[in-house]
C-alpha positions in Angstrom: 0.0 0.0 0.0 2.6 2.3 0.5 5.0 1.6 -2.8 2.1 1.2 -5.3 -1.1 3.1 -6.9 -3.8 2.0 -8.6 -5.6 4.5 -11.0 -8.9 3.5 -12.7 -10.4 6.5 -14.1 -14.1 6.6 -13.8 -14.4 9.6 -16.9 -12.8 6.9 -19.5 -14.6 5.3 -23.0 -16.0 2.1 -22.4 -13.7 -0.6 -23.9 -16.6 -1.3 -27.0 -16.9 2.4 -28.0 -14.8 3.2 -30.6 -12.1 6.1 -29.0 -10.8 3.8 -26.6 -7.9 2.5 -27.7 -7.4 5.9 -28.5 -7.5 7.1 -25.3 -5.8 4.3 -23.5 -2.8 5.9 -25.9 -3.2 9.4 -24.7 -3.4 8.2 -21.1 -0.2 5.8 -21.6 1.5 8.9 -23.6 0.8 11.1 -20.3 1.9 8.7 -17.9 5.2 7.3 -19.5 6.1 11.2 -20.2 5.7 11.9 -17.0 8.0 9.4 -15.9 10.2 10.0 -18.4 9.5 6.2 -20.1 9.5 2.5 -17.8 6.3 2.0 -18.6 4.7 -1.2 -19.8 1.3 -1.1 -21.2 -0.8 -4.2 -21.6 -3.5 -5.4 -24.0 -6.0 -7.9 -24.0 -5.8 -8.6 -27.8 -3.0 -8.2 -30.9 -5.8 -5.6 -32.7 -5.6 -3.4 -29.6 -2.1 -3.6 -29.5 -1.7 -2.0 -33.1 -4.4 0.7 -32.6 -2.6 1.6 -29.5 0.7 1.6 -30.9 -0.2 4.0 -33.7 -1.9 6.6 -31.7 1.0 6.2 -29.0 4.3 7.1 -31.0 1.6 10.1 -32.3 1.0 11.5 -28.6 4.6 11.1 -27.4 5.5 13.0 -30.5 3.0 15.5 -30.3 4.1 16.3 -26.3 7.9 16.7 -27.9 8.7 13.1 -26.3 10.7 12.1 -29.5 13.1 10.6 -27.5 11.0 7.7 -25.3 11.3 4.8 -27.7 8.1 2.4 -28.3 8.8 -1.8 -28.2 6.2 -3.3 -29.8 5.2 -7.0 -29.4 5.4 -8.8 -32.7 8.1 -6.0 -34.0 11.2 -8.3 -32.2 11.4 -11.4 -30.6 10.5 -11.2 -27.2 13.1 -11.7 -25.5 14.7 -9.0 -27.7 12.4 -6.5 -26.6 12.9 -7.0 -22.9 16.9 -6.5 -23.6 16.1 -3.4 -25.1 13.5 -1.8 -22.6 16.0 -2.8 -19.8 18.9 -1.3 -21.5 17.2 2.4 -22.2 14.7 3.8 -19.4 13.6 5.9 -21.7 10.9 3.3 -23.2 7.6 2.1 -23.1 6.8 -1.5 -24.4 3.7 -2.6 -25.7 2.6 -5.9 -25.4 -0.4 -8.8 -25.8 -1.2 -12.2 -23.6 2.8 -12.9 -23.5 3.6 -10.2 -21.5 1.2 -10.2 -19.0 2.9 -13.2 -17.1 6.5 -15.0 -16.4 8.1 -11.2 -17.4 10.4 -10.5 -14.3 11.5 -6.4 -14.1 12.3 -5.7 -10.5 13.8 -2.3 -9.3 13.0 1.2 -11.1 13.4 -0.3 -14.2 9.1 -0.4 -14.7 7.4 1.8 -12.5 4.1 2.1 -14.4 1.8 -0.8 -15.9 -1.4 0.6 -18.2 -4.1 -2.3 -18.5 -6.2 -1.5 -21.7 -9.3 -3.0 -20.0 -10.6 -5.7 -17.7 -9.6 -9.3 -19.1 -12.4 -10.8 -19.5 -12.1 -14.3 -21.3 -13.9 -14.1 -24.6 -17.4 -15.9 -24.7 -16.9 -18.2 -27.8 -13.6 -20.1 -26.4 -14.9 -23.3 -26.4 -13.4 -24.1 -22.5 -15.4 -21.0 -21.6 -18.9 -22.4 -23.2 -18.6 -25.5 -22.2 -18.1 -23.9 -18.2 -20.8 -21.8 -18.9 -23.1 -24.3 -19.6 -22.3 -26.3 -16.7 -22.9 -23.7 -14.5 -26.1 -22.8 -16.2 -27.1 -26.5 -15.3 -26.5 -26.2 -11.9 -28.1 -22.8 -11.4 -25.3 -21.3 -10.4 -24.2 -17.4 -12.1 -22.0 -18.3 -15.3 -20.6 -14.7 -15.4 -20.0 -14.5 -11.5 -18.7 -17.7 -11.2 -16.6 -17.8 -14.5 -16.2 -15.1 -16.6 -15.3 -12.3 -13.2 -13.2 -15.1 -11.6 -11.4 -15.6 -14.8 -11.0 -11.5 -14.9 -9.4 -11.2 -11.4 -7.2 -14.0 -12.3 -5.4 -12.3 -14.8 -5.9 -8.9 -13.8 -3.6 -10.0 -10.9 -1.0 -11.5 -13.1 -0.7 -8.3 -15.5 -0.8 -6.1 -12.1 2.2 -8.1 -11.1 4.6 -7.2 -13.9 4.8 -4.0 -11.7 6.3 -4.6 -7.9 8.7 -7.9 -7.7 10.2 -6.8 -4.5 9.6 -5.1 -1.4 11.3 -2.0 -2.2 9.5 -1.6 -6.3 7.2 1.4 -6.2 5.0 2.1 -9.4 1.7 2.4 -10.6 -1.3 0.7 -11.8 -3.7 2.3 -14.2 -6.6 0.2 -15.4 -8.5 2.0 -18.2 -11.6 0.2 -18.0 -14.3 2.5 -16.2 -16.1 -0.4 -15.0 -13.9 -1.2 -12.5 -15.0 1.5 -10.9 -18.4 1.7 -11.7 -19.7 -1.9 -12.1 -20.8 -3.7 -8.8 -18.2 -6.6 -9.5 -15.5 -3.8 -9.9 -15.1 -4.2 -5.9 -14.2 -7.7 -6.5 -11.6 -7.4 -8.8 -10.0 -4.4 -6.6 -9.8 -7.2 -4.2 -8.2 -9.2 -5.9 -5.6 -7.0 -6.5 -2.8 -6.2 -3.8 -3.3 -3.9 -1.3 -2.6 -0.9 -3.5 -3.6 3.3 -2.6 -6.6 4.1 -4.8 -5.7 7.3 -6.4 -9.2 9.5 -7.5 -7.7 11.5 -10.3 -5.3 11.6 -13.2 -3.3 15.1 -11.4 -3.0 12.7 -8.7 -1.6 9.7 -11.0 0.8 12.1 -12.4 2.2 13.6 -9.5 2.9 10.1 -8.3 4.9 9.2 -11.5 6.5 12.3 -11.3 8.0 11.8 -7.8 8.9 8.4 -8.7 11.0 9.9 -12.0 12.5 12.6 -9.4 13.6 9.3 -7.6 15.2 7.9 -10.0 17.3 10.5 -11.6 
């Protein structure tokens, strides 16, 4: 609680309208400028990964942040890719469902971790029908059960890319607004470590800002 933040903010596009990968851009372009790059922002799928990608290099260019360079998944062999955002602080990677676990960056080196939106398995995996069903059979709630479980699950997995030790200090920024407007929203907090809920973006920023201060 006291070496990590999470930031979900409420004022955000819902992940099916159509500026949000947009916007999860801008937001990653303000955070990783503000903390001068060390940032790692996951997706949930490869097409969100290119439309944030596109819009990102746009922003950081646009705020005169030539010099933070983008990874992106798919660009370089992983492995590759993590050589490269370890060697120059000033970078932000990009990445899909092979980043989000078994990536080990401890120390300063990532101090900020952008979810694009809650990671909800997708409804037509056949594992996920076939759960579905049997929980439908049983009366029991196939979304509460499965598909919010399955969320917290890996929402804990891509939040741990961030602290590996007890000394990391960073911050979490989930832009999905119905983690903090949905009823199961609480749940998924929870599942989270004990993390400081930050209410605003000023408030996200000043945070990533004392952390670059840190570091230099």
């Amino acid at each position: 609680a006291a070496h990590a933040r999470l930031y979900v903010p409420a004022r955000f596009p819902k992940p099916n309208e159509s500026g949000h990968a947009q916007a999860v851009a801008q937001l990653a372009a303000r955070c990783s400028a503000a903390l001068g790059g060390r940032t790692f922002v996951l997706t949930t799928t490869l097409r969100a990964l290119q439309q944030v990608a596109e819009t990102l290099r746009e922003a950081l260019d646009a705020a005169g942040r030539e010099d933070i360079e983008l990874l992106v998944q798919g660009r370089e062999p992983k492995r590759a890719l993590l050589q490269r955002f370890l060697a120059r602080s000033a970078s932000v990677l990009i990445g899909s469902h092979s980043f989000w676990e078994g990536i080990d960056v401890p120390g300063d080196a990532l101090q900020c971790v952008l979810i694009d939106k809650l990671p909800f398995p997708p409804p037509n995996d056949p594992l996920i029908e076939a759960r579905v069903k049997r929980l439908e059979s049983q009366g029991r709630n196939p979304f509460n059960e499965c598909f919010v479980a399955e969320a917290a699950v890996s929402l804990k997995q891509g939040a741990g890319r961030l602290i590996r030790s007890e000394t990391d200090r960073g911050l979490l920024v989930v832009c999905d607004p119905r983690m903090a407007r949905m009823p199961y929203g609480a749940r998924l907090r929870a599942a989270l470590p004990p993390m400081t809920i930050l209410s605003d973006e000023s408030a996200a920023l000043a945070w990533l800002a004392d952390l670059a201060l840190d570091h230099q």
